[in-house]
Z-matrix of the N, CA and C atoms (Angstrom, degrees):
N
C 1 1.433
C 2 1.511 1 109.27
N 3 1.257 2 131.46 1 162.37
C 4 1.392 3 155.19 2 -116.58
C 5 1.727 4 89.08 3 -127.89
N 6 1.012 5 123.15 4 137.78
C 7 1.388 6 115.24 5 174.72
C 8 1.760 7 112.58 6 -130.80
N 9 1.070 8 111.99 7 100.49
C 10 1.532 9 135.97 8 -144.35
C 11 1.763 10 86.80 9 -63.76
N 12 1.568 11 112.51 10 138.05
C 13 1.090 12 122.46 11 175.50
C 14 1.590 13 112.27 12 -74.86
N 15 1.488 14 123.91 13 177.36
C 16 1.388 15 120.47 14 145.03
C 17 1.522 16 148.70 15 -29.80
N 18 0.849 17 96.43 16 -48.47
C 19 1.705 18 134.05 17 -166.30
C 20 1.647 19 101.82 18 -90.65
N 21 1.459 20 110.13 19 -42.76
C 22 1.704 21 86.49 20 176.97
C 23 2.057 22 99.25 21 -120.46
N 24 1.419 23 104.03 22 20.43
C 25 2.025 24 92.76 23 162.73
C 26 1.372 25 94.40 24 -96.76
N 27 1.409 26 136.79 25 -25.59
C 28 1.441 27 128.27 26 -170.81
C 29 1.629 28 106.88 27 -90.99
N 30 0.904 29 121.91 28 133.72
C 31 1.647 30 118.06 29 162.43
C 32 1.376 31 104.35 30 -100.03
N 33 2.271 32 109.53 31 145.84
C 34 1.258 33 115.94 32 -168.48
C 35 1.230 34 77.34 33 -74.53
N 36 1.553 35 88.65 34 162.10
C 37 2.061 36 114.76 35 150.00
C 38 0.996 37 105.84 36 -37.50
N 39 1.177 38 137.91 37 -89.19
C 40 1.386 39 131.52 38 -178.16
C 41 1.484 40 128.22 39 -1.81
N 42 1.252 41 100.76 40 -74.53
C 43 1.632 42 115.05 41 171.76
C 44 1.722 43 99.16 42 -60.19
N 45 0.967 44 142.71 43 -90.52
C 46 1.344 45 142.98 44 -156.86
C 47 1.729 46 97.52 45 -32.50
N 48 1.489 47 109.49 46 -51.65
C 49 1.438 48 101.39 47 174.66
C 50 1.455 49 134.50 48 -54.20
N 51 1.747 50 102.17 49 -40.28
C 52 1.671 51 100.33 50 152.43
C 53 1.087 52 136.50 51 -53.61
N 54 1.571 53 120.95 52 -30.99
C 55 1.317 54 128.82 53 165.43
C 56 1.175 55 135.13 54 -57.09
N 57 1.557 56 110.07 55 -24.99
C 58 1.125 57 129.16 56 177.63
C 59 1.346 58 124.16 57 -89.23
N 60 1.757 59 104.62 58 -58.55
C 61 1.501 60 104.76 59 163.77
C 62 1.334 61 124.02 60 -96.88
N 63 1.211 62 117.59 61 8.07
C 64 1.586 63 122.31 62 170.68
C 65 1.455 64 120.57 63 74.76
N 66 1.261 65 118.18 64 6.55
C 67 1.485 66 130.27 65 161.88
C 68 1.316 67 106.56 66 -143.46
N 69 1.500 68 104.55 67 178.18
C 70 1.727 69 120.94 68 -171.65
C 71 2.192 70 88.14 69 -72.20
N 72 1.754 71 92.74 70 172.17
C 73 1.079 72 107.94 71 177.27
C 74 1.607 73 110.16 72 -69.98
N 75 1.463 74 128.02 73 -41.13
C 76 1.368 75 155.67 74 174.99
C 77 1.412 76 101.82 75 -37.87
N 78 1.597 77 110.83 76 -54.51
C 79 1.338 78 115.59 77 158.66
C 80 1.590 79 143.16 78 -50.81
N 81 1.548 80 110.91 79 -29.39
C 82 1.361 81 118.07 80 154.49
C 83 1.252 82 110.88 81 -69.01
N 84 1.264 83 130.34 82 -80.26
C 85 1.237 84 131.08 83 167.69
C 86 1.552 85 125.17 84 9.55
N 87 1.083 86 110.02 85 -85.12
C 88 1.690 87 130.00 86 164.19
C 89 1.386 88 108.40 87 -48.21
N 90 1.511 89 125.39 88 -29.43
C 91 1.368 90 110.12 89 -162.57
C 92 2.005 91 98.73 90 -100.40
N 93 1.304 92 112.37 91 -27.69
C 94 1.140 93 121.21 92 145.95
C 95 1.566 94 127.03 93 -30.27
N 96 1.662 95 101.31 94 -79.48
C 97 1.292 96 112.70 95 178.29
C 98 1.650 97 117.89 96 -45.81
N 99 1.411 98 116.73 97 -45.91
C 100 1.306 99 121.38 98 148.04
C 101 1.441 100 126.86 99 -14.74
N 102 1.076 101 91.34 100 -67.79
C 103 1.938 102 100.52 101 -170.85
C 104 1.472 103 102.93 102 -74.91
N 105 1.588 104 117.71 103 -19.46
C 106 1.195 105 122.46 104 -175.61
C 107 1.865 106 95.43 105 -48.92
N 108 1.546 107 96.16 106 -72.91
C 109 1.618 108 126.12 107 -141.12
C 110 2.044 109 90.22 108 -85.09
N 111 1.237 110 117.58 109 -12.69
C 112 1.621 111 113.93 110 155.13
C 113 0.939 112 112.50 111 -59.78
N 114 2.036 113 122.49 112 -65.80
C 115 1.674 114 130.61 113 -175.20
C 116 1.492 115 107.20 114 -45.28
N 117 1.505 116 120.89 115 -37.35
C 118 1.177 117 104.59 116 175.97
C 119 1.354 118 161.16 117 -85.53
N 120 1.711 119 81.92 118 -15.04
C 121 1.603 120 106.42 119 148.31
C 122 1.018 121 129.33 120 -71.26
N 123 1.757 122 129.10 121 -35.93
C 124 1.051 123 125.78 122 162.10
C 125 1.621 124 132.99 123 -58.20
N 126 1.690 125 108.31 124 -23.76
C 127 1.276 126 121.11 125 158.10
C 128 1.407 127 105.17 126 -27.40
N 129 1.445 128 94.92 127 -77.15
C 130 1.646 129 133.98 128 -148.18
C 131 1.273 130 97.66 129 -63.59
N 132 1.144 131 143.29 130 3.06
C 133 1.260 132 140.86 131 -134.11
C 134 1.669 133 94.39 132 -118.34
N 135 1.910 134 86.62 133 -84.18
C 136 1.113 135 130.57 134 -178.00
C 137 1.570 136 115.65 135 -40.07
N 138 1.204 137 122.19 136 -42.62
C 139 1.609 138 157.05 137 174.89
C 140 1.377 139 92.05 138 -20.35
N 141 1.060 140 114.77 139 -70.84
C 142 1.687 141 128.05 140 -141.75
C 143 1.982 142 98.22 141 -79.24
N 144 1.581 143 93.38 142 -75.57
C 145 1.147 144 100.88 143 -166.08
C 146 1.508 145 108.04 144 -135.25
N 147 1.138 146 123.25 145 84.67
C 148 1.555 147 124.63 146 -166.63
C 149 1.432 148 113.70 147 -87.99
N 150 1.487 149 112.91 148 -22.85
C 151 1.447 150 115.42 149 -178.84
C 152 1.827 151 100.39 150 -55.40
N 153 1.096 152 129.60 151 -67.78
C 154 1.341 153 147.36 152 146.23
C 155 1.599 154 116.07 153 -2.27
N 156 1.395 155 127.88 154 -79.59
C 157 1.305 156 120.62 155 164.82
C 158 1.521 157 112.22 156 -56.94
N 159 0.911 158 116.57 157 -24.18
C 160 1.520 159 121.83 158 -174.74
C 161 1.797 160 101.57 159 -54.88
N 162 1.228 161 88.52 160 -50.72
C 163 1.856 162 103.40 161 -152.53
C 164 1.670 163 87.99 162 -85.53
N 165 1.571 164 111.54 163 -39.06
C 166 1.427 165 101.93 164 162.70
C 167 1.376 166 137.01 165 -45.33
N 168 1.430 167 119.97 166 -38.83
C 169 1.220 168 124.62 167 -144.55
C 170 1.813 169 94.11 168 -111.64
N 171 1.309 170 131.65 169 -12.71
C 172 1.532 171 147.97 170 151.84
C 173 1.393 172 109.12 171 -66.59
N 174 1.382 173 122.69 172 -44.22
C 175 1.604 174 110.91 173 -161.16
C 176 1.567 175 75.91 174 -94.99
N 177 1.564 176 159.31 175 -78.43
C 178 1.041 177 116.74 176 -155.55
C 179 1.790 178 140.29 177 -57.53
N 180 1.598 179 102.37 178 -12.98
C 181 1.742 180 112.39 179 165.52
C 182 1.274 181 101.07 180 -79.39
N 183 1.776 182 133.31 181 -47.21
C 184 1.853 183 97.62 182 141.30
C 185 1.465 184 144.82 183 36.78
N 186 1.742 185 73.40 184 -127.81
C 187 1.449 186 117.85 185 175.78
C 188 1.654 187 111.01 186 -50.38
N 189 1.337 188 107.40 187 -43.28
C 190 1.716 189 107.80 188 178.96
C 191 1.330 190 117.04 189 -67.18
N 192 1.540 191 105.66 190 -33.17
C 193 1.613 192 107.84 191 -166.31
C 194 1.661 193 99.27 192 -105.05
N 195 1.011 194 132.52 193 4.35
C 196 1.415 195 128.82 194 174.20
C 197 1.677 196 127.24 195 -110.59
N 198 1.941 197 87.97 196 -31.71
C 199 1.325 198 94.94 197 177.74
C 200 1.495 199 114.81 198 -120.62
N 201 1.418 200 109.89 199 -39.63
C 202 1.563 201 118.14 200 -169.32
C 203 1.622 202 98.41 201 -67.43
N 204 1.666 203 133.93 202 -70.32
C 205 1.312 204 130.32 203 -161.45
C 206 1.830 205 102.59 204 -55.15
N 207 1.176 206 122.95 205 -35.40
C 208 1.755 207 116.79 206 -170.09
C 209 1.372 208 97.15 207 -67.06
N 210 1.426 209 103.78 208 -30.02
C 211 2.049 210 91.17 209 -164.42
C 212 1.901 211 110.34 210 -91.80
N 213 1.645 212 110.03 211 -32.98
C 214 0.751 213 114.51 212 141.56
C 215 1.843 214 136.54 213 -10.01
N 216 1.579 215 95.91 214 -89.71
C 217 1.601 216 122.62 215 177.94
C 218 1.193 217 89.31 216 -64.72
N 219 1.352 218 148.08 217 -28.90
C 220 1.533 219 126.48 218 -174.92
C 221 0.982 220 123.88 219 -86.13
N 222 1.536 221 115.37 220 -15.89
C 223 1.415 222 121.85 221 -172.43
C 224 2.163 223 102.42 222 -98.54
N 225 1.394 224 99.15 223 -12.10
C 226 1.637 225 106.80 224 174.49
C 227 1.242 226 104.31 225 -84.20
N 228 1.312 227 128.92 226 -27.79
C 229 1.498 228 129.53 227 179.06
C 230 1.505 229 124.62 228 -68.43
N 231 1.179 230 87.03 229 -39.53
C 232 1.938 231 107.95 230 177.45
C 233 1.463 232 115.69 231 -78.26
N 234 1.893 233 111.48 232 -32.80
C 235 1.192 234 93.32 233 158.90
C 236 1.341 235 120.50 234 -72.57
N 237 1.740 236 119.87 235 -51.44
C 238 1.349 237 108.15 236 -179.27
C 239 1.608 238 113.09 237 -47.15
N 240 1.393 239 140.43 238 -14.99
C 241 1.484 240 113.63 239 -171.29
C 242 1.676 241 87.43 240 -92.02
N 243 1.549 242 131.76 241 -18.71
C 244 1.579 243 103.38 242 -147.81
C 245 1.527 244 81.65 243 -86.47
N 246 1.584 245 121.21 244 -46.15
C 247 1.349 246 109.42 245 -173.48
C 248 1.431 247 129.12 246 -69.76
N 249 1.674 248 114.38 247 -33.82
C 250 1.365 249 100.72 248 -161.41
C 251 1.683 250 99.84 249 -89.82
N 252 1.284 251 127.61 250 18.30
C 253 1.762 252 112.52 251 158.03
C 254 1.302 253 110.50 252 -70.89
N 255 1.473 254 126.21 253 -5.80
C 256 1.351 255 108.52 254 -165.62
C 257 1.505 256 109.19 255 -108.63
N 258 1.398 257 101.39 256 -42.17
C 259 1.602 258 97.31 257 162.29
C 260 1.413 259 117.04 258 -147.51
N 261 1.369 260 125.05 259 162.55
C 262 1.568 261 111.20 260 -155.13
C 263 1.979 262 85.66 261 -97.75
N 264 1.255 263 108.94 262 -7.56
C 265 1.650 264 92.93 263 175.60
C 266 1.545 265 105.62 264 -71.95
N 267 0.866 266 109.44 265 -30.23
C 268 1.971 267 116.74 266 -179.09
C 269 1.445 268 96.84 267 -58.43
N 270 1.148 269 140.15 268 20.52
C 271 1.567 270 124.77 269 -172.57
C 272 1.558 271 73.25 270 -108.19
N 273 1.137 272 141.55 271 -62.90
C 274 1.690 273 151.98 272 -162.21
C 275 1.641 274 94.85 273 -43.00
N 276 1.477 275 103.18 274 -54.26
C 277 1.615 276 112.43 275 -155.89
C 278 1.417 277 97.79 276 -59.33
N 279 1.282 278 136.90 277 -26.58
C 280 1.429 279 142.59 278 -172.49
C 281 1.290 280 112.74 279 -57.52
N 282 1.311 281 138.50 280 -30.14
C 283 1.525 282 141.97 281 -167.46
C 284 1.860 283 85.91 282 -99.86
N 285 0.793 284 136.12 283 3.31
C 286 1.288 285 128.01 284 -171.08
C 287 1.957 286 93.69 285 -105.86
N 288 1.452 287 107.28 286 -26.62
C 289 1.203 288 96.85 287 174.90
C 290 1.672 289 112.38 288 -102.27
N 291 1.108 290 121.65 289 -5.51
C 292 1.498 291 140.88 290 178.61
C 293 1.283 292 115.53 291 -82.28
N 294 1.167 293 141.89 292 -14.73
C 295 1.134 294 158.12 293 173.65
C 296 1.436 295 116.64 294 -90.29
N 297 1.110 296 118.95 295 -57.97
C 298 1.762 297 115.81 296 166.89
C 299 1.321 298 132.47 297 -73.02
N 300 1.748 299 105.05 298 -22.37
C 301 1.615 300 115.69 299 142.30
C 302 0.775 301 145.02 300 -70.14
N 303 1.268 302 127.87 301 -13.29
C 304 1.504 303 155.74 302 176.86
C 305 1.790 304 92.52 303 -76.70
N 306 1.551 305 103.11 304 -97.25
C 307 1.540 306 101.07 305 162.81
C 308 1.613 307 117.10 306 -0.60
N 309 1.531 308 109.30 307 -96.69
C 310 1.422 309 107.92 308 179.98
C 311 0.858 310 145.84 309 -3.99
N 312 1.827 311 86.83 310 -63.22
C 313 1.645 312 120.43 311 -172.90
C 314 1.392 313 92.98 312 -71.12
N 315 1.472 314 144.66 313 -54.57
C 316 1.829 315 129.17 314 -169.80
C 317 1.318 316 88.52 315 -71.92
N 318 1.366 317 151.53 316 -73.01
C 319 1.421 318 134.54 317 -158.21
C 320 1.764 319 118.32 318 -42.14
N 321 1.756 320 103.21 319 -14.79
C 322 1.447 321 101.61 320 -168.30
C 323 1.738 322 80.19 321 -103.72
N 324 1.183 323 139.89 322 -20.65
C 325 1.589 324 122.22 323 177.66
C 326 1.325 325 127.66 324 -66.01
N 327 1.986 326 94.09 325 -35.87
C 328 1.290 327 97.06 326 -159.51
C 329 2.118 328 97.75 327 -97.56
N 330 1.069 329 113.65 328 0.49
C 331 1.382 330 117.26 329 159.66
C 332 1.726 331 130.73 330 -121.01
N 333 0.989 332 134.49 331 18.46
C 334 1.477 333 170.75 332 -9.43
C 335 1.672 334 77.63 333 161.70
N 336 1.852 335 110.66 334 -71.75
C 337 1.821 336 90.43 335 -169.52
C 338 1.412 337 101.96 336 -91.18
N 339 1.185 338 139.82 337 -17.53
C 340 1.689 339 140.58 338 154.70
C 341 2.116 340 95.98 339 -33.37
N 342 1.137 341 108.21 340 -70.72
C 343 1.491 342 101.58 341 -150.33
C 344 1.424 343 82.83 342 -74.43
N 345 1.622 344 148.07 343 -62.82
C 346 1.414 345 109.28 344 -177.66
C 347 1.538 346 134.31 345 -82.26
N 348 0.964 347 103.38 346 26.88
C 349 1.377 348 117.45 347 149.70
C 350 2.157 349 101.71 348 78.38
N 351 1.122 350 82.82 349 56.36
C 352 1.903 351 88.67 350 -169.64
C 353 1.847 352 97.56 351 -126.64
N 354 1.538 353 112.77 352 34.74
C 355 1.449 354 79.76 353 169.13
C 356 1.343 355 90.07 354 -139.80
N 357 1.144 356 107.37 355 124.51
C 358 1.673 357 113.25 356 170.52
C 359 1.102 358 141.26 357 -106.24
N 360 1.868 359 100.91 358 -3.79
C 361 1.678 360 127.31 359 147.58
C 362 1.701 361 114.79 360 -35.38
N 363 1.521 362 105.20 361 -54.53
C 364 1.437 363 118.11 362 -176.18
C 365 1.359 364 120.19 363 -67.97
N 366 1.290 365 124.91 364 -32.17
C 367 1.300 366 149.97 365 151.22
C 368 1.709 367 104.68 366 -24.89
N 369 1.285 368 87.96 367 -80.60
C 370 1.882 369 98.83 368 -174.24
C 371 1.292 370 102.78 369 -74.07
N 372 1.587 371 132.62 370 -30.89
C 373 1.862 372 121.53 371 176.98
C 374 1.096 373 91.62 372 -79.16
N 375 1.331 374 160.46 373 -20.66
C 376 1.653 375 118.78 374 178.66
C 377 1.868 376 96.29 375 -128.56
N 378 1.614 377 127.07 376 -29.88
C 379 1.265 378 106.23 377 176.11
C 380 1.447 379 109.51 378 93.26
N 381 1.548 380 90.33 379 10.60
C 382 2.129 381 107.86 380 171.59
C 383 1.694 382 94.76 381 -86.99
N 384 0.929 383 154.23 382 167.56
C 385 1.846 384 151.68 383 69.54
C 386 1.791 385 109.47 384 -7.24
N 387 1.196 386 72.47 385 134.41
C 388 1.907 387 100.04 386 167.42
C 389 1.239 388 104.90 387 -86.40
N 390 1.103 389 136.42 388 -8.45
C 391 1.772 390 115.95 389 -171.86
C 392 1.252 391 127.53 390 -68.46
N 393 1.454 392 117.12 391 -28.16
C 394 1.124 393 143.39 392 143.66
C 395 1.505 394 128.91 393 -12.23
N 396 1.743 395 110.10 394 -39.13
C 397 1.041 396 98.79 395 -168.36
C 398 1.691 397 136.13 396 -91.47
N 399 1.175 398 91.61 397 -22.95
C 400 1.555 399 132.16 398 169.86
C 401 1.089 400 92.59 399 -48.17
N 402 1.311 401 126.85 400 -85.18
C 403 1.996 402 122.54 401 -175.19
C 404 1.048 403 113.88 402 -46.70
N 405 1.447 404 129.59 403 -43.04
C 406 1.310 405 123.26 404 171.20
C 407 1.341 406 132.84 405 -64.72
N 408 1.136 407 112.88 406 -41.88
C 409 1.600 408 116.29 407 162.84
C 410 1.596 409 106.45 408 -63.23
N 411 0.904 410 140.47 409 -36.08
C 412 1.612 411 143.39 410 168.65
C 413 1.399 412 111.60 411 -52.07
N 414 1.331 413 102.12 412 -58.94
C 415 1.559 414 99.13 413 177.21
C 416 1.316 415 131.40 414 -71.26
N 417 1.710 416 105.97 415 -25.68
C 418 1.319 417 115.40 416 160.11
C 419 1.245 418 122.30 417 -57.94
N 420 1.573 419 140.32 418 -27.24
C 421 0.875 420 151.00 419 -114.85
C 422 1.797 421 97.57 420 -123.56
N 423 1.323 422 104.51 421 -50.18
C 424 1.761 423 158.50 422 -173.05
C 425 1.686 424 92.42 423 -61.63
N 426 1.110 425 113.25 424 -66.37
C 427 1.790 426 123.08 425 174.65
C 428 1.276 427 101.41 426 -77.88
N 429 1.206 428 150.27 427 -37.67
C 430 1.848 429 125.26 428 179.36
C 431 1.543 430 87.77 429 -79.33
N 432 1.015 431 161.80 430 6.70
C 433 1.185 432 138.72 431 152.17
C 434 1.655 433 127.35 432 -99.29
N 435 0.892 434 105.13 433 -18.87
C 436 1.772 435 124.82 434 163.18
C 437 1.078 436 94.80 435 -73.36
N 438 1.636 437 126.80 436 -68.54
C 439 1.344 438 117.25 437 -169.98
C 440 1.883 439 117.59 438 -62.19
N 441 1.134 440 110.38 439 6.52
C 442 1.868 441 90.80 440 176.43
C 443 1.643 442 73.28 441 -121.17
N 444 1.094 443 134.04 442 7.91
C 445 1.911 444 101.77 443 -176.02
C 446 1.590 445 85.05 444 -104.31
N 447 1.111 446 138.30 445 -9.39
C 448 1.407 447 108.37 446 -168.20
C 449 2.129 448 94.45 447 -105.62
N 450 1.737 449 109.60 448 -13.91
C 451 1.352 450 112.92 449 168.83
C 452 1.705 451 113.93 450 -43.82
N 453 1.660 452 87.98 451 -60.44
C 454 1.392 453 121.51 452 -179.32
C 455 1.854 454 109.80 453 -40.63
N 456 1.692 455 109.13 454 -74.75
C 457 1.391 456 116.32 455 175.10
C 458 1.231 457 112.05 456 -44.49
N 459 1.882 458 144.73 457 -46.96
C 460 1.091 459 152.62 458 -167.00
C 461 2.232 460 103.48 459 -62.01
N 462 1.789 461 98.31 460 -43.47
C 463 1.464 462 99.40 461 -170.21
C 464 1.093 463 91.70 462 -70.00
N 465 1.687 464 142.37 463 -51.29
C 466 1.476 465 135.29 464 -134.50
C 467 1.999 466 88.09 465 -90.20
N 468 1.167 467 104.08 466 -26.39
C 469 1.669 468 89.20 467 172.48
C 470 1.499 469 122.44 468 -90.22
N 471 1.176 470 122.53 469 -9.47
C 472 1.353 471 129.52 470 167.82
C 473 1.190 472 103.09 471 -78.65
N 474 1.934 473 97.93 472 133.89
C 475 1.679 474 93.21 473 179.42
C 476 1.711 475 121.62 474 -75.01
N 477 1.147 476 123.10 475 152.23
C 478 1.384 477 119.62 476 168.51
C 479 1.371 478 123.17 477 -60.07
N 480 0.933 479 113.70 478 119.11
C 481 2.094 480 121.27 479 -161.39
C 482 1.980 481 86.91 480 -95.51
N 483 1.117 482 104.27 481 -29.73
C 484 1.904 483 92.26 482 -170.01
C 485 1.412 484 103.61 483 -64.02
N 486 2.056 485 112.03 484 -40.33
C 487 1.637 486 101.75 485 -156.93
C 488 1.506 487 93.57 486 -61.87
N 489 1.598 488 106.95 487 -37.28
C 490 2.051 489 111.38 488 179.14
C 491 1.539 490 116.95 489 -10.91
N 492 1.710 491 91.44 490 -62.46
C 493 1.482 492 113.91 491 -128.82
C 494 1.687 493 70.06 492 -89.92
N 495 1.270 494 130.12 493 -53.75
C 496 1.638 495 119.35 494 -160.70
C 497 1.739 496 100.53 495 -50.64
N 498 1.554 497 104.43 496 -48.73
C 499 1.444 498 102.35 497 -173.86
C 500 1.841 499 117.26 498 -71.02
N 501 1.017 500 136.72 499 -3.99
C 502 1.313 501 143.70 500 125.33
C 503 1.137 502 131.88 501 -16.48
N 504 1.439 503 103.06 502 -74.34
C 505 1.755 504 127.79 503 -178.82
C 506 1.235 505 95.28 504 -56.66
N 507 1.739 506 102.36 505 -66.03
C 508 1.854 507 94.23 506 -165.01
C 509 1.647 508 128.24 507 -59.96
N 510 1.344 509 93.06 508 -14.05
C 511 1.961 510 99.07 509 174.41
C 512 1.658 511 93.74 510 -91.91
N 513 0.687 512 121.04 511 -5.97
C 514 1.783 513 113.04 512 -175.54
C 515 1.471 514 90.30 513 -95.94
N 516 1.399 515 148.74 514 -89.96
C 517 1.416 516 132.99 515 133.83
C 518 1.155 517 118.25 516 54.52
N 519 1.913 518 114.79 517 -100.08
C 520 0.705 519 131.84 518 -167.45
C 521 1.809 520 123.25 519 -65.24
N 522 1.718 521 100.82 520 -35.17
C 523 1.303 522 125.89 521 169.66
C 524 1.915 523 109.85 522 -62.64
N 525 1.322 524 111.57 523 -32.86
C 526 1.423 525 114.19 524 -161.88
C 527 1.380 526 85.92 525 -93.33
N 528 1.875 527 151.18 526 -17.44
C 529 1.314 528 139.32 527 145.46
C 530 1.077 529 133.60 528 -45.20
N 531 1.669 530 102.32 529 -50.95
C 532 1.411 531 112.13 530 167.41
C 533 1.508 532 120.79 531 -54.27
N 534 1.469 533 123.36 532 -29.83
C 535 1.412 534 121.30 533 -175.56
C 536 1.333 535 121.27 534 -93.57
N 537 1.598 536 109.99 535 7.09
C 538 1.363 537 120.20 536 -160.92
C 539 1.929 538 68.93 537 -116.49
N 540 0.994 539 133.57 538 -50.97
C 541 1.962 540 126.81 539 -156.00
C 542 1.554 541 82.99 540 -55.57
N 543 2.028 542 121.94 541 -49.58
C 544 1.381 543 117.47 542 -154.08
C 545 1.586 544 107.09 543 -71.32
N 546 0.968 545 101.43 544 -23.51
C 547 2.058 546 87.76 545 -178.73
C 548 1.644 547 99.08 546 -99.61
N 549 0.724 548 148.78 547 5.68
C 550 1.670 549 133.67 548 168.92
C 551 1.825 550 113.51 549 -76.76
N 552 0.865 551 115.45 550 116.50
C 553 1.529 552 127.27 551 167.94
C 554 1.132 553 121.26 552 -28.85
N 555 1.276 554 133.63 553 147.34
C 556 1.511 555 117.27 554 161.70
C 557 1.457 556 135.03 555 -65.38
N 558 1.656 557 102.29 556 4.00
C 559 1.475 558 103.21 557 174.84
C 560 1.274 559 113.56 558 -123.29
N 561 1.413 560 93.03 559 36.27
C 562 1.827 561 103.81 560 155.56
C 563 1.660 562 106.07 561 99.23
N 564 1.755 563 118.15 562 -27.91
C 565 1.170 564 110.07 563 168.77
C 566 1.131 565 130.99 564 -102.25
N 567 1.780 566 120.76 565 176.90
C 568 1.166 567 113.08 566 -159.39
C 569 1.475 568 98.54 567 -78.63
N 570 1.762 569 110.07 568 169.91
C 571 1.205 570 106.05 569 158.26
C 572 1.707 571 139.06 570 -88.14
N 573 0.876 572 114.06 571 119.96
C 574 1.937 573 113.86 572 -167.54
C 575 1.057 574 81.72 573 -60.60
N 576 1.731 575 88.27 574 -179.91
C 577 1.354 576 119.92 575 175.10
C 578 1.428 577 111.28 576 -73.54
N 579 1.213 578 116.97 577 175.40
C 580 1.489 579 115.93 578 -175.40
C 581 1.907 580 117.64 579 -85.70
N 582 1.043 581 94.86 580 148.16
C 583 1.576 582 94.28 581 -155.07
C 584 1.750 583 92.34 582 -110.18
């Protein structure tokens, strides 16, 4: 029997620490520092007028969980039934349209009285016009969807190199059986080399 050195009966710190917490130390660290630089915004936050974020930060978990996920999931359902009766590859094509709506849809939340044109605070703090924003969110909106339909058209016309490569293997496979049936003997063993 084998008589285990130093170096591999001891495990470094390191490792024992992965074992323990299931990531590197680098990983606490950061996830720490995190919570650091959250607490302190939330300090900073809270400070002034918390009744306010308070009532803020409830009516949008709300609004998300009462109104946004039903209409959401309802509007994913209707696509999956209108598209995927027709072909079951159209179930794929769906994230191709979920993705630039998704997008949209937060660029239109998180600028919401900018694009309809309801804030007139901003007006007098910087002395820009809002009109601006409407086209821009449109056009933004206009290119994440061009941009995944022409992604989309480029994959479905590029040929698939995997089905290639599977159908390769499996004739290589099937060919490397056949050459193993042709050299075996008739009494079950292979044939050696020539003697």
């Amino acid at each position: 029997m084998r008589k285990a050195t130093g170096t591999s009966a001891h495990r470094s710190a390191a490792e024992v620490f992965r074992a323990v917490y299931g990531e590197s130390p680098l990983h606490l660290v950061v996830l720490l520092a995190s919570f650091a630089v959250c607490g302190y915004a939330l300090v900073g936050l809270l400070r002034d007028d918390w009744p306010a974020v308070l009532v803020w930060f409830v009516g949008g978990a709300l609004l998300h969980d009462l109104v946004l996920v039903p209409l959401y999931t309802g509007a994913d359902w209707l696509t999956h039934r209108t598209l995927g009766r027709r072909r079951r590859r159209s179930w794929k094509d769906i994230n191709w349209l979920r993705v630039p709506f998704l997008l949209s849809l937060l660029l239109l939340l998180v600028y919401w009285p900018l694009v309809l044109r309801d804030s007139p605070g901003y007006e007098r703090a910087t002395a820009l016009s809002t009109d601006v924003f409407l086209g821009r969110w449109l056009l933004i909106s206009a290119v994440l969807f061009a941009a995944t339909g022409v992604v989309l058209v480029i994959r479905r016309w590029r040929p698939d190199t995997r089905r290639a490569v599977r159908g390769v293997r499996y004739a290589g496979s099937r060919l490397g059986h056949l050459g193993n049936r042709l050299r075996r003997r008739p009494g079950g063993r292979r044939a050696g080399p020539k003697e």
